[in-house]
C-alpha positions as CSV (number, residue, x, y, z in Angstrom):
1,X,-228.4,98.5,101.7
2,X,-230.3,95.2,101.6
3,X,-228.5,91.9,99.3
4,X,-231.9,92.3,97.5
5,X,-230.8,95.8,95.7
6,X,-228.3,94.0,93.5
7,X,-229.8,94.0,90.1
8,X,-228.1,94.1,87.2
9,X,-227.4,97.2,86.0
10,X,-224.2,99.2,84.4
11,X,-220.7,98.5,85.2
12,X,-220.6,101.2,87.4
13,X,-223.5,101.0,89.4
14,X,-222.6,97.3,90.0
15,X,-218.7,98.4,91.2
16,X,-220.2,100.3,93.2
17,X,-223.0,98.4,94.8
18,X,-220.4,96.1,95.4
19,X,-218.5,98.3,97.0
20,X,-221.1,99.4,99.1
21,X,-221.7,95.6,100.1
22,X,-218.4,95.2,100.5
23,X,-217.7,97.8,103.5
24,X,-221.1,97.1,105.0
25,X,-219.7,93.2,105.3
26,X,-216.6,94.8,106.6
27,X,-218.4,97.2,109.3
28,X,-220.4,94.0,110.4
29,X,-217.2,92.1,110.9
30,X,-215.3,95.0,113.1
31,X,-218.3,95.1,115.0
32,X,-218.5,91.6,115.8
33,X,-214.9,91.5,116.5
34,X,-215.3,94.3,118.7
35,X,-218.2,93.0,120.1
36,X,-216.2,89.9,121.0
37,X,-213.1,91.7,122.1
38,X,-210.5,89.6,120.4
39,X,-208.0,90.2,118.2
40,X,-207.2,89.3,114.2
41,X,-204.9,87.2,115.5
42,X,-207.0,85.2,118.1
43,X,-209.8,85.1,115.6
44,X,-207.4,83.2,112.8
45,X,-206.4,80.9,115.2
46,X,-209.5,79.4,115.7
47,X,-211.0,79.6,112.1
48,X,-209.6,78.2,108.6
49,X,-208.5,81.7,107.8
50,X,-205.0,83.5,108.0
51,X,-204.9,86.7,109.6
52,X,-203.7,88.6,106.7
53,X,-207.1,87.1,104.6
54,X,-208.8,88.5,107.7
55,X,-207.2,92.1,107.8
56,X,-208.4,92.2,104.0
57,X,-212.2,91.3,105.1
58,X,-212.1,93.5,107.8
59,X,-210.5,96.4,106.1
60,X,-212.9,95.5,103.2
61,X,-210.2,95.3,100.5
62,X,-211.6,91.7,100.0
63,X,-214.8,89.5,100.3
64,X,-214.6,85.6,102.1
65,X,-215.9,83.3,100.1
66,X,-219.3,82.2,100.9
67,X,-218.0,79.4,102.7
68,X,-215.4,80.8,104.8
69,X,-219.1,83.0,106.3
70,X,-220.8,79.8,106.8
71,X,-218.2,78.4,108.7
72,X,-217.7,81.4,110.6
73,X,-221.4,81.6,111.6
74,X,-221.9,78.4,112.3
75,X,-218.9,77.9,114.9
């Protein structure tokens, strides 16, 4: 699923193209994490982030704000 695809549409389909967006952004971040071999823990030490906010991304029960991914990628 591509960023593009979200078009307006019905409540529903929006919940759950969100959705959708939401556990793809939350597979990417296990995988780096994985990738990277370090722990919640580790990684909110080093970033502007608590490790519970963290848990939540990577879990996808929440979305980082736009800037807390900026941040991210750029460091």
């Amino acid at each position: 699923m591509s960023w593009a695809s979200l078009r307006p549409g019905s409540a529903r389909e929006t919940g759950e193209r969100l959705a959708e967006v939401r556990e793809e952004l939350a597979g990417r971040l296990r995988l780096l994490r994985d990738l990277t071999g370090r722990s919640l823990r580790e990684l909110a030490r080093d970033g502007l982030v608590s490790s519970s906010s963290l848990s939540r991304y990577f879990s996808g029960q929440a979305v980082p704000p736009c800037a807390t991914l900026s941040h991210r990628v750029r460091s």
